[in-house]
N, C-alpha and C positions, 0 to 999 in steps of 0.2 A: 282485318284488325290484328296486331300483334302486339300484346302485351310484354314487354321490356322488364323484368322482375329486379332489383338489387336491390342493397343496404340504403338504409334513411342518408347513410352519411356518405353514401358513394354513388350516385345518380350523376355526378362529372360528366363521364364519359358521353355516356347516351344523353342528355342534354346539350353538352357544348355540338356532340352531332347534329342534332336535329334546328341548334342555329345559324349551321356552317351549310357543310357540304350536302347532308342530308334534309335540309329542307324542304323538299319536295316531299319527303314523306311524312311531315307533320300529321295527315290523317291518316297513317296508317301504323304507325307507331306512339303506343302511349307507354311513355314508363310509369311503372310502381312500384313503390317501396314493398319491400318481405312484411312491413309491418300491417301497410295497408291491404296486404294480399292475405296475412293469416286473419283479419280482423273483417274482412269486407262479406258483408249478408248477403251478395251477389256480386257476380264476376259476368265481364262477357266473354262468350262464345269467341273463338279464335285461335292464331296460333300462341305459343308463350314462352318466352326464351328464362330459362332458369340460370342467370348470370349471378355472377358474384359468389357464388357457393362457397368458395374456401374463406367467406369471410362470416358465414352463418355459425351459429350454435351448433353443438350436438344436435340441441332440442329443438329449434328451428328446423331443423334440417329434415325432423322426423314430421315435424307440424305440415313444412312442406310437401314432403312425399305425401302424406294422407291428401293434402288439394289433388297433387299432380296423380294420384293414381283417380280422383273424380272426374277430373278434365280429360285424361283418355277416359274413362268410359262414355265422356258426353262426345266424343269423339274429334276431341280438338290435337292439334298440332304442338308437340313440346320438344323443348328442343334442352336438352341437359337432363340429367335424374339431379334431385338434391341429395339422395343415397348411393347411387352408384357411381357415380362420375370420380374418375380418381383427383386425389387433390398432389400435390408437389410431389412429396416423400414417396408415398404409393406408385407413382408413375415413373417415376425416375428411379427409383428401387426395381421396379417393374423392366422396367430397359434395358437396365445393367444386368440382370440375371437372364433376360434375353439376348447378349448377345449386341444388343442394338446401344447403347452408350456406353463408352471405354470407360465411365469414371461410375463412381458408386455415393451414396449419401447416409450418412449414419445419423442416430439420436444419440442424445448428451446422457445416458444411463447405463449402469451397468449390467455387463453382459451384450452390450449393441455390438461387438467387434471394434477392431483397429481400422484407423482409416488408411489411407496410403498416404501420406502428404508430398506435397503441402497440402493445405486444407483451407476454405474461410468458414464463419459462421457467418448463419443468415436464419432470420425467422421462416419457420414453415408456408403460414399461409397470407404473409403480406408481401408487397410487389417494392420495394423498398430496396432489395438487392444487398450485396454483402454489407455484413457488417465488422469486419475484419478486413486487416490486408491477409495477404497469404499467410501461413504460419509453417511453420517448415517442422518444426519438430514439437514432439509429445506436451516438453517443456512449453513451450511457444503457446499449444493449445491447452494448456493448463492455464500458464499465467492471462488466456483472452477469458476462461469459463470464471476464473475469480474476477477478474473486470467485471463482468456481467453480473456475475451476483453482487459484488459490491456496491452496484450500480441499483440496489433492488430489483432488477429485471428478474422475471422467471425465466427457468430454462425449459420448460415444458416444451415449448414450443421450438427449440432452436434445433436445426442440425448443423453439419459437418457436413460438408461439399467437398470431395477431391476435385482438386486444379485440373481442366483438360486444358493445355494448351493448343490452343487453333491460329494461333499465328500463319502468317505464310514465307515466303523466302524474305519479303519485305520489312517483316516484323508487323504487321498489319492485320487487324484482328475483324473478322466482320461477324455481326448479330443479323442475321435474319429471321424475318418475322412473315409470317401466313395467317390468314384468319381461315376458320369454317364456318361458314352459313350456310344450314340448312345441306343441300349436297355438294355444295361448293368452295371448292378451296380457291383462295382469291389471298397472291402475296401483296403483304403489304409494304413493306420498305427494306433495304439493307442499309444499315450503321457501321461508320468503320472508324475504327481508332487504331490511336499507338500504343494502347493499354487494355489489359485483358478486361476488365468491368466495362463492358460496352454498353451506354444508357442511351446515349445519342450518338447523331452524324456530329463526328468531331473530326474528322480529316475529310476535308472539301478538294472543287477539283470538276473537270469535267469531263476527267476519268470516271473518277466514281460515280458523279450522275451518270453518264451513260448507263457503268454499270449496273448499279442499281433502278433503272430503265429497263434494262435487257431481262433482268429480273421478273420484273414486273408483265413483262410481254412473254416470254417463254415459260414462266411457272416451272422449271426443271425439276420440283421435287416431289410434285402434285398426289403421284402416287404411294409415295413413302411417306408422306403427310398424312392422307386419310386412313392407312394403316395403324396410323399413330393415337389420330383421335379415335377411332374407333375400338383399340386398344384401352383410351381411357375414358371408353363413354362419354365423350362431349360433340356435341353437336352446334355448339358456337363460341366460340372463346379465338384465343390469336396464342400459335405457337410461338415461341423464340429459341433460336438452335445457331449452331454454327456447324462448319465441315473440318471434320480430320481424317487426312488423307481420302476426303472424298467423300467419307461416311458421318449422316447426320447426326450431331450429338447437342441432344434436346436438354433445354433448359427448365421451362418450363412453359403448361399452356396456363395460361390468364384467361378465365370467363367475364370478365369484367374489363377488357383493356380499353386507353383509351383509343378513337378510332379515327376524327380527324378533328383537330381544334378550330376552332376561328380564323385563329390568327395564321392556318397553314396557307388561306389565299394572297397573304403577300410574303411566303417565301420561294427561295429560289430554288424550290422542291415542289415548285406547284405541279411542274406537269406529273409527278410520283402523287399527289396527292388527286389530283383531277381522276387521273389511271384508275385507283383505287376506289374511289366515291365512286364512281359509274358501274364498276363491276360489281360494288359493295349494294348500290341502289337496285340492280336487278335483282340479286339474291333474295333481299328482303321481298321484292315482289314476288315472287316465286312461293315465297314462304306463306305470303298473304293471300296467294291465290290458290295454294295448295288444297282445300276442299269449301266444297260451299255448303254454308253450315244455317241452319233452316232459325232457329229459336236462337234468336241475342244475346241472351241473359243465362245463366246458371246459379242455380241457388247450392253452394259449398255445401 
């Protein structure tokens, strides 16, 4: 049994999986809300994926760790900390002072530093993506921050993202994405556009299916991936990064991504999503079979 953790209002994911591609695993994966996890008089015995984190409370999050430090002692399987696991800002702050991402991210406060520009703004811990075109100067990122308050929006939440360009000779921009489950890294697709906000496959082609085929079957980054999450204490979420000059330059990881829809068995990406679900459905078993655990139930 693997208990599946996220928000009341974000259960998408792990449900449209488990009526597509993942079906096979309907008895072995049950999702639950954070709400029905902080409030439940008994939990079962298993493993437990702590997804969705960067969408919890402070308070949650501390409600959380008090479970997940009981589930290890009962000695179950978890997979994420709801306190340690880096969320956006912290990782990608984290990278750039390593060394490992050319570009840097600031807060909207003073005293955070000068960004480089261009820059966009984008919420810290929602999957939503920029909310700016580029801004090229100081001026530029002033007249977006009074948008935004004008707009009533807080800025608590928003940074400054400097622009890496990863185009290639083509002008062709690719997002690749990797999931980790458990000890394994299993990619998930490549997106390519003609525009640097890459959200989907929008340049088709059977070029780039292969490519992102070849992808899928070689894993080329496998080892500078688990470096990565392991850096940010997560143990299942899906990176998103792209290459400059060769060198990974991370986006962000999502604990929460979605993983295959429905509607992915009639498109013409199925054999990328077939690929994926097989490698995806052994993990999860892996994960399930990871220790055999005597007493069902755990009293919180």
């Amino acid at each position: 049994m693997i208990v599946f953790l996220s928000t009341r209002d974000h259960q998408r994911p792990i449900l449209e999986y488990l009526e597509s591609h993942g079906s096979a695993l309907a008895d072995v994966l049950e999702p639950m809300s954070y709400s029905q996890f902080l409030q439940a008089r008994e939990l079962p015995r298993g493993a437990y994926v702590f997804a969705d984190i960067e969408r919890l409370s402070a308070d949650e999050r501390l409600r959380a760790e008090t479970l997940w430090q009981r589930l290890a002692q009962q000695g179950c399987r978890l997979l994420n900390h709801p306190t340690r696991t880096l969320r956006r800002f912290e990782l990608l702050r984290a990278l750039h002072r390593r060394g490992g991402n050319r570009f840097d991210v600031h807060r909207l406060s003073p005293g955070a530093g000068s960004p480089r520009f261009p820059v966009f703004l984008r919420r810290e811990n929602d999957h939503r993506g920029p909310r700016t075109p580029l801004l090229h100067t100081p001026a530029e990122l002033d007249a977006a921050i009074a948008h935004w308050l004008g707009s009533g929006e807080d800025l608590g939440e928003v940074i400054a993202t400097e622009f890496c360009d990863t185009a290639d000779g083509n002008l062709v921009y690719r997002k690749y994405g990797a999931f980790l489950l458990g000890d394994r890294i299993i990619p998930r697709h490549v997106f390519f556009s003609d525009g640097w906000n890459v959200k989907r496959w929008k340049l088709a082609g059977d070029g780039f299916l292969a490519e992102e085929l070849r992808y899928l079957e070689t894993n080329p980054h496998q080892q500078e991936l688990r470096e990565i999450f392991a850096l940010a204490h997560i143990d299942y979420g899906r990176i998103d990064y792209a290459l400059e000059d060769g060198q990974i330059q991370v986006w962000e990881i999502n604990t929460n991504p979605m993983i295959v829809r429905p509607t992915a068995a009639r498109s013409a990406r199925e054999a990328v999503h077939a690929r994926f679900a097989a490698a995806l459905e052994l993990a999860w078993k892996e994960v399930a079979l990871d220790r055999v655990l005597k007493n069902p139930r755990i009293r919180p």
